[in-house]
C-alpha positions in Angstrom: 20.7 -3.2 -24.2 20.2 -6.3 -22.1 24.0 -6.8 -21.8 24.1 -3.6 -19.8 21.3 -4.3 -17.2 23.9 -5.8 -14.7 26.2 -2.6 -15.5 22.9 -0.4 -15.4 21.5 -2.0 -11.9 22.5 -0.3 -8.8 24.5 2.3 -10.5 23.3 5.2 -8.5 22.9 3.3 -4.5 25.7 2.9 -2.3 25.8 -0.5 -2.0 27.3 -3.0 -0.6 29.9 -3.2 -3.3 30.9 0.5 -3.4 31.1 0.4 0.2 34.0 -2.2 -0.7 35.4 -0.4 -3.2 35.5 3.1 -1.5 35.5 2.4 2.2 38.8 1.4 4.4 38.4 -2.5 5.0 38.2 -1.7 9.2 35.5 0.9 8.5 33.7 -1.6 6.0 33.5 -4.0 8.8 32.3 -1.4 11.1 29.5 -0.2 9.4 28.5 -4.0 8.3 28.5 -4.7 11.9 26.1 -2.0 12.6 23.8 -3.2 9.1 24.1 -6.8 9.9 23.6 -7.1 14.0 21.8 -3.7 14.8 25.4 -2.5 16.9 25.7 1.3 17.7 27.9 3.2 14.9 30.4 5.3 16.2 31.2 9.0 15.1 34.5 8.2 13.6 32.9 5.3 11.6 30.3 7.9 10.5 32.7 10.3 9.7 34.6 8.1 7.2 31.2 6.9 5.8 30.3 10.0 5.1 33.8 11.2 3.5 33.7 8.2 1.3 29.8 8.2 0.3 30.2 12.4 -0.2 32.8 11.8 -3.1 30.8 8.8 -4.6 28.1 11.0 -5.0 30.0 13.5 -6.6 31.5 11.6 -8.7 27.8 10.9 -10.3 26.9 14.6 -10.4 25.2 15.2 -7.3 25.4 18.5 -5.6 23.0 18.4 -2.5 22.1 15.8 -0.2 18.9 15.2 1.5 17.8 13.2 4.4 14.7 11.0 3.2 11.7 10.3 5.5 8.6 9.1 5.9 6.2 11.1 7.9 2.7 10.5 8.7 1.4 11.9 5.6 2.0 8.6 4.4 4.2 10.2 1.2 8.2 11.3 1.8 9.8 14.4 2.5 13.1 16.1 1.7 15.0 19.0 2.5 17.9 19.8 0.1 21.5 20.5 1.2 24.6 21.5 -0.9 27.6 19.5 -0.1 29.4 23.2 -0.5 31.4 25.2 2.1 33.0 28.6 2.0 36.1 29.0 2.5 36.3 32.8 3.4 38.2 34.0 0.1 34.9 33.2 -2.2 35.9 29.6 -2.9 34.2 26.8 -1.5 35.2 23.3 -1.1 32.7 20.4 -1.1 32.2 18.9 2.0 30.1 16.5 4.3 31.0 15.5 7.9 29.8 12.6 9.8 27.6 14.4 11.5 25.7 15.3 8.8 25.3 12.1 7.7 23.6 10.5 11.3 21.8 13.2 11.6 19.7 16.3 10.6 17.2 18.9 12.2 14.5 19.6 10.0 11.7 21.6 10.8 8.5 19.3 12.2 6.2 22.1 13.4 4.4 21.2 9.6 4.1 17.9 9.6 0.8 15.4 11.0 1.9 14.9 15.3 -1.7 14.3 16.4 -0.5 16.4 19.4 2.6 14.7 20.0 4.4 18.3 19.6 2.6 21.8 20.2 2.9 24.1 17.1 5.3 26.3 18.5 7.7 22.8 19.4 9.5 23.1 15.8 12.5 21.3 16.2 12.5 17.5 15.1 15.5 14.7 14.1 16.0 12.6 11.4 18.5 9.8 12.1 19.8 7.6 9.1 19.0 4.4 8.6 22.4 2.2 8.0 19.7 -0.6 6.8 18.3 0.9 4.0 21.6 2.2 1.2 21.8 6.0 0.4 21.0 6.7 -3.1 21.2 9.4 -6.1 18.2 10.8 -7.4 17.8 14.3 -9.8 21.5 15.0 -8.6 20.9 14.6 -4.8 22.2 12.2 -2.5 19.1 10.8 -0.7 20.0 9.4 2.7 17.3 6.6 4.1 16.1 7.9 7.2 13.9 7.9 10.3 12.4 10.7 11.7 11.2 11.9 15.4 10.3 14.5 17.8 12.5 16.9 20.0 11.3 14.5 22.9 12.2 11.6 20.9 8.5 10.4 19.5 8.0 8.9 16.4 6.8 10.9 13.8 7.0 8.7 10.9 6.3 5.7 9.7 10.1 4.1 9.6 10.7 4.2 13.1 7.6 1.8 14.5 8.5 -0.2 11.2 12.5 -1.3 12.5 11.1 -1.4 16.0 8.6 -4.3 14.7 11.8 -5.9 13.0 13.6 -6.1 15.8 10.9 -7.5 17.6 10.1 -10.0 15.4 13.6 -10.7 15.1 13.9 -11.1 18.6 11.2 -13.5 19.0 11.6 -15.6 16.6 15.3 -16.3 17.5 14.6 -17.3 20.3 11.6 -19.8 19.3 14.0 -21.4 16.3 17.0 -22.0 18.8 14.5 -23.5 21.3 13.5 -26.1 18.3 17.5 -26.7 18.1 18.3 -24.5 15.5 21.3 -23.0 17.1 23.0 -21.7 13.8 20.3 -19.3 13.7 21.6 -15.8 14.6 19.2 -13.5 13.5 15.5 -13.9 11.5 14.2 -10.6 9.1 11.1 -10.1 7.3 10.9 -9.7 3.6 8.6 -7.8 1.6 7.8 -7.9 -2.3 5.0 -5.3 -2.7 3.1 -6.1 -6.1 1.8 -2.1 -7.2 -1.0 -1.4 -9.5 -1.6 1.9 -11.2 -3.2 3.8 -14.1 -1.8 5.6 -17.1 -4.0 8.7 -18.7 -3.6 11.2 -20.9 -1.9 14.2 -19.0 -3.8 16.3 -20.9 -7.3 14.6 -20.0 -6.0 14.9 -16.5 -5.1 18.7 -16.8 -9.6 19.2 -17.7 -10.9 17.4 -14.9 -11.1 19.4 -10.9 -12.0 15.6 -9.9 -8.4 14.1 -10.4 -6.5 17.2 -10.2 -7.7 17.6 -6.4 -8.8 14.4 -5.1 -7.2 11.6 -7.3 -10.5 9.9 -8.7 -13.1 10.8 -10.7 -16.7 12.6 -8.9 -18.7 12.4 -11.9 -18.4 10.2 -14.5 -20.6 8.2 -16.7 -19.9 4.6 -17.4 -18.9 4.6 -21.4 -20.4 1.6 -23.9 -17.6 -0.7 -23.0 -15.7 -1.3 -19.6 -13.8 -4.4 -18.2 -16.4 -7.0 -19.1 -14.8 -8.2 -22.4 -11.9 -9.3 -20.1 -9.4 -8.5 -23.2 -7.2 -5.5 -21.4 -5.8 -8.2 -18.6 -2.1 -9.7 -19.7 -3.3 -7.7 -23.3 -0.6 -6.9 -25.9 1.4 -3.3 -24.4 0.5 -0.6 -26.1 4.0 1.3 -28.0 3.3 4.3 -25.9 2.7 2.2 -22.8 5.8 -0.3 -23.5 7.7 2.8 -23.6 6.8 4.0 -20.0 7.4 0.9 -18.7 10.8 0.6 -20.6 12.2 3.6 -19.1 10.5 3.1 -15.8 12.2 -0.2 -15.4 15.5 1.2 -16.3 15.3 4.0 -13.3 14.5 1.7 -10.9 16.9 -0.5 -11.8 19.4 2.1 -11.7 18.2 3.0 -7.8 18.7 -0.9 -7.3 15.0 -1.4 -7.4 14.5 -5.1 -8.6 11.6 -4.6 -10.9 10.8 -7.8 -12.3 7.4 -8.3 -13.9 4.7 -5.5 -15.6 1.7 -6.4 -17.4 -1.8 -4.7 -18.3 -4.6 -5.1 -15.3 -7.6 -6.1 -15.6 -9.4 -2.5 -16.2 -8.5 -1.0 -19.4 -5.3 1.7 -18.5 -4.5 -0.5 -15.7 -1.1 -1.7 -15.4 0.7 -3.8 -12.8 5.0 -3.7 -11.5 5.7 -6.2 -9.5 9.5 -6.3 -7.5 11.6 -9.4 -6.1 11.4 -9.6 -2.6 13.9 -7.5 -0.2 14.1 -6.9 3.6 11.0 -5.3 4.6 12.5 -2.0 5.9 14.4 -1.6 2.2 11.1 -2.6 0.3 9.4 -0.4 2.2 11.5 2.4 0.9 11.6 1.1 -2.3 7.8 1.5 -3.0 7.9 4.7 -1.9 10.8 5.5 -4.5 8.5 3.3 -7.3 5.5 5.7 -6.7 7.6 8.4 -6.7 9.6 7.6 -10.3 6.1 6.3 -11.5 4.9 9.7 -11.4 7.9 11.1 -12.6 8.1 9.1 -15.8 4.8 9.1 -16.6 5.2 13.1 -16.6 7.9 12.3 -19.6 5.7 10.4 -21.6 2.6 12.4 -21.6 0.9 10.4 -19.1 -0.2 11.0 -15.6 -0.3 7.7 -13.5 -3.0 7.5 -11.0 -2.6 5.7 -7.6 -5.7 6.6 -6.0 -7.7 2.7 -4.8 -10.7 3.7 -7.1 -10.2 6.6 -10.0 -12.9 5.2 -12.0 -16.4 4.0 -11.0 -17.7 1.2 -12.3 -14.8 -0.6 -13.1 -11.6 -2.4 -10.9 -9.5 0.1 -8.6 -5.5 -0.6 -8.0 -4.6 -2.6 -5.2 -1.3 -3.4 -3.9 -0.2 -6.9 -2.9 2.2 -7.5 0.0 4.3 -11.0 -0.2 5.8 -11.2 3.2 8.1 -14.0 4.4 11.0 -15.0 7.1 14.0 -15.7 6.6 16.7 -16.5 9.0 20.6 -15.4 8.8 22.0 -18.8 6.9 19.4 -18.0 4.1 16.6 -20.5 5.4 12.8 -19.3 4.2 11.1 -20.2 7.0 7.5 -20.6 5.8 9.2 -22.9 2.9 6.8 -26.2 3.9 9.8 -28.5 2.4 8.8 -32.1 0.7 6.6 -33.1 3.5 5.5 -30.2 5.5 3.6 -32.1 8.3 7.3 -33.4 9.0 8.7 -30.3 9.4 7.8 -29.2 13.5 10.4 -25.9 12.7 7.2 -24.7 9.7 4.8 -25.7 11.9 5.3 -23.4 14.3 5.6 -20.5 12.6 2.7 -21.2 10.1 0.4 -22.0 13.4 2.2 -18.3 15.0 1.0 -16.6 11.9 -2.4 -18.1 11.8 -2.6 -17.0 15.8 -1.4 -13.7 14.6 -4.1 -13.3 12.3 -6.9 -14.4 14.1 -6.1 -12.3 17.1 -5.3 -9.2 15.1 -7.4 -9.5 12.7 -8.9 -6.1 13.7 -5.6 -4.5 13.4 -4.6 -5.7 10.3 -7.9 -4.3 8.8 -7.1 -0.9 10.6 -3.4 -1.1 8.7 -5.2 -1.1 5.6 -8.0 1.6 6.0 -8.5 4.8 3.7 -11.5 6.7 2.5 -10.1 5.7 -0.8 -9.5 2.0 0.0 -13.2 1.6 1.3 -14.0 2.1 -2.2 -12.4 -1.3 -2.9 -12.7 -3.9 0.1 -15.9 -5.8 -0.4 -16.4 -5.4 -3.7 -16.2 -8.0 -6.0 -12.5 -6.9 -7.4 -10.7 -6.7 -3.8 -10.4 -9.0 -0.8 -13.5 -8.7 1.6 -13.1 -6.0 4.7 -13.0 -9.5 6.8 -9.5 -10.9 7.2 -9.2 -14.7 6.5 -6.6 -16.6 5.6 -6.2 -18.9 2.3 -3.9 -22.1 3.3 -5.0 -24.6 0.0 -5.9 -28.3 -0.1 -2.6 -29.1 1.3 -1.5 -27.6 3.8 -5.6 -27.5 5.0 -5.0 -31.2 5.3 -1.8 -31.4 7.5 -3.8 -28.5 9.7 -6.3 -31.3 10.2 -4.2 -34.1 10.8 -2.6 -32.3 13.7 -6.0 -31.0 15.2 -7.5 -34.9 15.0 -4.2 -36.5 16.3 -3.9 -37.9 12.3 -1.3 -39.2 10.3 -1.3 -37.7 7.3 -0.8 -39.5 3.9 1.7 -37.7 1.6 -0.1 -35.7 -1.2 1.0 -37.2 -4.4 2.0 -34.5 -7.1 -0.4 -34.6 -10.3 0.8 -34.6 -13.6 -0.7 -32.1 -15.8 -2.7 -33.7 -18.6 -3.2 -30.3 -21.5 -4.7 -32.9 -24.1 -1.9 -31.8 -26.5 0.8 -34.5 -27.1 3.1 -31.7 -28.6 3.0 -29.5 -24.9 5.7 -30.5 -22.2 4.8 -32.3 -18.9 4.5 -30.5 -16.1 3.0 -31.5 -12.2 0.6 -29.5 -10.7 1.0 -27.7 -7.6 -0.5 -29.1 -4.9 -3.1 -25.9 -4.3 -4.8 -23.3 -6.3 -4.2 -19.6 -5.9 -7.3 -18.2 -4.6 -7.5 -14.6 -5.3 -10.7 -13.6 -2.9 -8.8 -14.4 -0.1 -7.0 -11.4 1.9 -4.3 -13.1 3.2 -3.2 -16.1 0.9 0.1 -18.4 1.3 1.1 -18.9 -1.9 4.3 -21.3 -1.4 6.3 -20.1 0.7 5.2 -16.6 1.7 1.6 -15.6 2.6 0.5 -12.7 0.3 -1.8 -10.0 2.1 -4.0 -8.9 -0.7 -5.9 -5.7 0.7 -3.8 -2.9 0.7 -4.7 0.0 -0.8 -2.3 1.2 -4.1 -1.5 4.7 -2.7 -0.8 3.1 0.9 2.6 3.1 2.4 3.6 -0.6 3.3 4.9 0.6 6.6 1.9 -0.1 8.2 0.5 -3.5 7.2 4.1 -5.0 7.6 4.2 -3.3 11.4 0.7 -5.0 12.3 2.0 -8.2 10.9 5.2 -8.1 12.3 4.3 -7.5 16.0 1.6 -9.7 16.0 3.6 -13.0 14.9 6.1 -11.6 17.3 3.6 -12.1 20.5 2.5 -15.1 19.2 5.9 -16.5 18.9 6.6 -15.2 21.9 3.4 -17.1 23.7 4.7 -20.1 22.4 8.4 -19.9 23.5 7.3 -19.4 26.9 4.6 -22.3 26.6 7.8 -24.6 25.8 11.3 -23.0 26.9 10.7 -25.0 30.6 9.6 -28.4 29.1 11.8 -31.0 29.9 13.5 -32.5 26.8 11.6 -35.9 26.9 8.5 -34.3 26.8 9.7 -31.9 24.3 8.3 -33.0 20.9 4.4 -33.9 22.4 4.6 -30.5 24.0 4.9 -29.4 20.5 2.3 -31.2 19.0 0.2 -30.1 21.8 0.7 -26.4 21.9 0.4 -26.9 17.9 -2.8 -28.7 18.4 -4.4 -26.4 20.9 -3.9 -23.3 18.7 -5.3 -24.5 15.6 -8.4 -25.5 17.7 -8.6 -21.9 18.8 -7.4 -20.0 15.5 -8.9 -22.2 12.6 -12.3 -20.3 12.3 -10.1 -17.5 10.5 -9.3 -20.2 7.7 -10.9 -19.9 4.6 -10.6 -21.6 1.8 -13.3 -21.0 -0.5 -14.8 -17.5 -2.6 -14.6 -14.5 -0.4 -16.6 -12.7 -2.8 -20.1 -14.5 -1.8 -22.7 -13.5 1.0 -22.4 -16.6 2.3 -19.0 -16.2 3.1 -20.2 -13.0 5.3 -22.8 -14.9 6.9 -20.5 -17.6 7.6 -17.7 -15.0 9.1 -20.5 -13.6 11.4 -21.3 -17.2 12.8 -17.4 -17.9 12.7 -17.1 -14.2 14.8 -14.9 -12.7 12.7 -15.0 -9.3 12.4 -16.5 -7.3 9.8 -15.1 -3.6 9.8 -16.8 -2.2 6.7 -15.6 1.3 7.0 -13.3 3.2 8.1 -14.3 4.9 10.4 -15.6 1.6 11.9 -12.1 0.4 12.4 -10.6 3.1 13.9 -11.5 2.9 17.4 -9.5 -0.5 17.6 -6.2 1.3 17.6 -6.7 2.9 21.1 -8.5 -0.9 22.4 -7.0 -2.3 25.1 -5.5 -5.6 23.8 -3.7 -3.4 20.8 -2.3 -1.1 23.2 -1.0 -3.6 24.9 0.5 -5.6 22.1 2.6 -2.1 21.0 3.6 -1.1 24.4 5.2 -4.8 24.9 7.2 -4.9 21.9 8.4 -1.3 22.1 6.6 -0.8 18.7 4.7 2.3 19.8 4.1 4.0 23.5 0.5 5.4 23.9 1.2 8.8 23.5 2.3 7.6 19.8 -1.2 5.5 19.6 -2.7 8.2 20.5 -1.7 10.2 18.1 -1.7 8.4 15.0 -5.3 7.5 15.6 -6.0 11.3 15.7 -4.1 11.8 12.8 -6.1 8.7 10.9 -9.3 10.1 11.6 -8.2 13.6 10.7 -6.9 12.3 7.7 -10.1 10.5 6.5 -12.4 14.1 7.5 -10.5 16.0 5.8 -10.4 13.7 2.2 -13.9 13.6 2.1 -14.3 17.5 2.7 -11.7 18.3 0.3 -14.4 15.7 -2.1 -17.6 17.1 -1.3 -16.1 20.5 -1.9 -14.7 19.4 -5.1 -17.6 17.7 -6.4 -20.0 21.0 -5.2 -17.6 23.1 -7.7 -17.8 21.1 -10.3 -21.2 20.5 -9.8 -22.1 24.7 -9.9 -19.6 25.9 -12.4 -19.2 22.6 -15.0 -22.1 20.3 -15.0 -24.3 22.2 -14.3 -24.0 25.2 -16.7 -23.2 21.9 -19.1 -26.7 21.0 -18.8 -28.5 24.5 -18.9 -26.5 24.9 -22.2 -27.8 21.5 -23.5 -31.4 22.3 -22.7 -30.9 26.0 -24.3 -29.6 24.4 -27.5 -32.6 21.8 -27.3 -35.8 24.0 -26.5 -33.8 26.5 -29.4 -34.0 23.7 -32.2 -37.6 22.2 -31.1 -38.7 26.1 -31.4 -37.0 26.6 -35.0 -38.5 23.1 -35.8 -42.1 25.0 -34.5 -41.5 27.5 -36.7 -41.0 26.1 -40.1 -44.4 24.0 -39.6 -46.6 23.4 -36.6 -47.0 19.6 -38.0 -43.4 18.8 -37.1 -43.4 17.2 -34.5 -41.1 18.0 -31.4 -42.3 15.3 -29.4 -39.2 14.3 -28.5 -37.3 17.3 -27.8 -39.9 18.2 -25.5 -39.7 15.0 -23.4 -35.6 15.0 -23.1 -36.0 18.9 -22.1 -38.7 18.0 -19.6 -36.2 15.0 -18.0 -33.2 17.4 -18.1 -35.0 20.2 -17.0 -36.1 17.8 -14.2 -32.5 16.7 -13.8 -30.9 19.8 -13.2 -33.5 20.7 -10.5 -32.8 17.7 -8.5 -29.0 17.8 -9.0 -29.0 21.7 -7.8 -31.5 20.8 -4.4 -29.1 17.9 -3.9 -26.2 20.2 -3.9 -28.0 22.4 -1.8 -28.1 19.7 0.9 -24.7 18.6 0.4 -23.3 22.6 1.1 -25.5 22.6 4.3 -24.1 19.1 5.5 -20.9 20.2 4.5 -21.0 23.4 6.8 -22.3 21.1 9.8 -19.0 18.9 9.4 -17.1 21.8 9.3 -18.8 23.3 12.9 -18.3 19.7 14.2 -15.5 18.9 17.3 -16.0 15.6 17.7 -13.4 14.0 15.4 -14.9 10.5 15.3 -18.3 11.8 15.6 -17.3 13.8 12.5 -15.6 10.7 10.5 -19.2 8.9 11.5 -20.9 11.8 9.5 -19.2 11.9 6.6 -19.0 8.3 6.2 -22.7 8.0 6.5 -24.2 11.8 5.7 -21.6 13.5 3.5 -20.8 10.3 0.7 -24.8 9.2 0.6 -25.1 13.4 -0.4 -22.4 12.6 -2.8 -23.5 9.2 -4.0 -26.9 11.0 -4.7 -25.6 14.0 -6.8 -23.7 11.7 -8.8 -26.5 9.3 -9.7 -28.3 12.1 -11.6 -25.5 13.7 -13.3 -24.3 10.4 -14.5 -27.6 10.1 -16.0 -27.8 13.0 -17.1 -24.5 13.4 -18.6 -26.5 10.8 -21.3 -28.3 13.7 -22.6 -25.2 16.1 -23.0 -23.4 16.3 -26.7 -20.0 16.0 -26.5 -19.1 19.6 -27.6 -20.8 20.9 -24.3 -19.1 18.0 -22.3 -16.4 20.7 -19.5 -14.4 17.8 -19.4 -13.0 14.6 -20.6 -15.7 11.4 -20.2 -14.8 8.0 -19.1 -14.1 7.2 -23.0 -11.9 9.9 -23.9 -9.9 8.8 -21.0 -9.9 4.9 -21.0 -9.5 4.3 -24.4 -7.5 6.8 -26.1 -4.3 6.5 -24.2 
């Protein structure tokens, strides 16, 4: 089998080498022009494109196409087209012009505008992306692309994402060629987006409201054993499992997805994929494609895999990790510290841009990763705290100093690894630790941002990071791009110097997990966004608006709207839970427990009637606690149905994201304190559905 991966990967994109196969050489060099250097594509290019990539994709079976985009829903969307044509005698030819290809009209009256468009404005525009390669999926072509308004707003999530590129891009350039690296044509991002998930039973999935409607569990008792034995992490694959991921790896390789590493998680049905790194705007797509064939072959194996932050309480929710990096045009990482990084001025700056970036828009990268279901995660002590730091290691810490106190610094000496055991090989130890607490780690050569949520796009983080080191590289080249050449190099040192004086409080190298370290980030003046709903208002802040509208990365009508679609988003996951969990509550658990109590006070009676001198001590006090139970779960529901009708009369949207953060989940939180209790006292014939241990350790 593993002698046909090479065969196997890619087989279904239209890459770059069946673009060379099937493409006249003039044309090829066309449309690489337009890939490579962001030129315009011209209609007759397009045209020949599309002739060639229409019988490619017929040749592999497919029938339809569909343009592929990424509105603010934060999933995809599709709308299938057959490559047919009448011919006026009942035959049909297969066809697909140009035209088709750049561009399509699908209907946006439907889709989130957070009043960008009225109702009655229907028409939108997807336009593809050249960037990110055409595909075949379930016998469509799916065509990469972005998607806007009749007036020409963006209404996705692609759009902002190749603006910040090109920004970056832009910036960068600019700042590398000032340091004298004139080779340097063009800078991108890339992106390897770590995804965690959980596998259960479909079947267990099919019996619970919970996961059917809201992706996590409302009710739910912890079982006897959890995570705390720490033996499901890096564990032995179950066959079942292995099997999943087998297949799954082959249809993502197939896709050209490079899937490189799986393994269990640390809660039991956990699991972790993690891909090699690609340019941002591809790997973007490409996670959307993994969730998407996640779900799909899960569905083939009897599984359903869940990619809400935290399905389970009581035990670790699914993350997603996003490595991002530079890299210039002649192949050049440019946060690669080299042999001795506090030689290397060309590093240096754009570690010190990033840390700027960071510290400045710190509130903004929080805001890219906030979700009702992610605030279930961040803070606890199995995610990266809600306050973004930054991990650099013992290292690079050092050479950070050394600049800020005018310091050589001594080179750091590489440690061999002593193991004790004469018979293991000798290795050196890096010179850092990974340190896993931290929300925004370098781990080499690429800093790792740790807090993203599992079911969140990647659009978003990698637009928040990308603009931000974009003005800070920008700051910088205009700090140096008049300074004579003489004076060149203690300019640097200087503007280096100055920045780490300002930026350094958002350095952190020790356990985010602790109080201390929140009392610390208080006196440090970091911010501390614990909700989300706290962190909203910081989209529409001055110094944010700002940032986008310079870069061309949104205008304000498109702030605007996104933050009314964000806090529309979170109201309306919370209802959708409080009305969930109020069914459930009246027609499950709570019949459940009447039934229980029935069947109890019925056997302490029979008991009563074969002697008065058995006793039914017991019975009576576990009917008096359930009895007890079930009146304080039903008054609690009762309060959650009347604060779930004020939301609903509410105008006010962050007024009404306030209330459910604070009101509506403390209603929730309550109800589901009893019933897990309760649910103690409820035998497992009477259970309505599938407990934590029927899910978690059965599959």
């Amino acid at each position: 089998m593993s002698s046909l991966v090479p065969e196997m990967y890619g087989s279904l994109v239209f890459n770059d080498k069946v673009m060379r196969d099937k493409l006249p050489k003039d044309i090829y060099k066309a449309l690489k022009k337009t890939i490579d250097k962001n030129t315009h594509l011209e209609i007759e290019v397009a045209n020949a494109v599309a002739l060639a990539m229409k019988a490619w994709a017929v040749e592999n079976g497919a029938t339809h196409f569909t343009h592929w985009f990424q509105p603010l829903t934060g999933t995809t969307a599709e709308k299938h087209d057959s490559f047919i044509t009448p011919m006026g005698n009942g035959e049909v030819i297969m066809d697909f012009s140009g035209k088709e290809l750049i561009k399509g009209e699908p209907d946006a009256s439907s889709f989130p505008s957070g009043g960008l468009r009225a109702t009655f404005e229907a028409r939108g525009y997807t336009a593809w992306d050249p960037t990110s390669p055409a595909f075949i999926k379930d016998g469509t072509l799916y065509i990469p692309t972005a998607f806007c308004s009749y007036s020409g707003e963006a209404l996705d999530k692609k759009t902002p994402l190749l603006r910040s590129m090109e920004a970056l891009n832009k910036e960068a350039v600019k700042m590398i060629q000032l340091l004298g690296n004139t080779e340097v044509e063009s800078i991108t991002t890339t992106v390897g987006p770590e995804q965690e998930y959980f596998l259960i039973d479909k079947e267990d999935f099919k019996k619970r409201m919970d996961l059917i409607f809201t992706g996590r569990t409302l009710l739910g008792a912890k079982p006897p054993k959890g995570q705390e034995m720490e033996d499901h992490y890096f564990g032995t694959l179950k066959p079942r499992v292995a099997d999943f991921m087998h297949e799954l790896d082959e249809e993502l390789w197939k896709l050209g997805i490079p899937a490189k590493t799986k393994h269990n998680e640390v809660a039991p049905c956990q699991h972790e994929l993690a891909p090699v790194f690609d340019t941002t705007n591809v790997a973007v797509d490409h996670n959307q494609l993994t969730m998407d064939v996640m779900r799909k072959v899960a569905d083939k194996h009897g599984y359903v895999c869940l990619l809400h932050e935290k399905p389970f309480e009581g035990i670790n929710g699914s993350g997603k990790h996003n490595n991002w990096s530079m890299v210039t045009n002649t192949g050049d990482n440019l946060l690669e510290p080299g042999k001795t990084p506090a030689e290397n001025i060309q590093f240096l700056i754009f570690l010190v841009a990033v840390i700027k970036a960071v510290d400045e828009y710190a509130d903004l990268m929080r805001l890219s990763v906030a979700s009702a279901g992610n605030d279930h995660r961040l803070g606890a002590n199995e995610a990266p705290p809600a306050i973004i730091s930054i991990f650099l290691g013992d290292e690079l810490t050092a050479v950070i100093d050394a600049i800020e106190k005018d310091e050589l610094l001594a080179k750091m000496q590489k440690v061999k690894m002593e193991t004790g055991a004469t018979v293991l090989p000798h290795f050196f130890k890096d010179t850092t630790d990974r340190n896993r607490t931290s929300p925004f780690a370098f781990t080499g050569n690429k800093f790792e941002f740790r807090s993203l949520g599992s079911s969140l796009s990647v659009a978003g983080p990698n637009i928040v990071l990308n603009t931000a080191v974009a003005e800070a590289l920008s700051q910088f080249y205009d700090e140096l791009k008049d300074v004579p050449k003489a004076d060149f190099d203690k300019a640097v040192h200087e503007l280096l110097k100055k920045n780490i004086i300002e930026h350094k409080r958002v350095i952190f190298n020790g356990n985010g997990y602790t109080d201390e370290w929140v009392d610390e980030a208080a006196k440090r003046g970091l911010y501390n966004y614990k909700t989300t709903p706290d962190v909203l208002p910081v989209f529409v802040e001055d110094k944010n608006i700002k940032l986008f509208t310079k870069h061309g990365i949104f205008t304000t009508s498109e702030i605007d709207s996104r933050y009314e679609i964000q806090i529309e988003n979170y109201c309306k996951v919370l209802h959708i839970e409080a009305k969930t969990l109020a069914d459930m509550v009246a027609h499950q658990f709570l019949p459940a427990l009447a039934t229980s109590t029935e069947k109890l006070i019925d056997t302490a009676s029979k008991k009563k009637c074969i002697s008065d001198k058995i006793s039914i001590k017991a019975e009576t006090a576990v009917i008096e606690k359930m009895s007890e139970q079930y009146e304080t779960i039903y008054e609690l529901l009762e309060t959650l149905k009347a604060d779930t009708a004020k939301a609903e009369a509410m105008e006010d949207s962050i007024e009404l994201a306030k209330f459910y953060q604070t009101t509506i989940i403390d209603d929730m939180d309550k109800i589901r304190c009893v019933a897990d209790k309760a649910e103690e006292y409820i035998p497992a014939e009477y259970m309505p559905y599938p407990t934590y241990a029927d899910m978690l350790f059965y599959v």
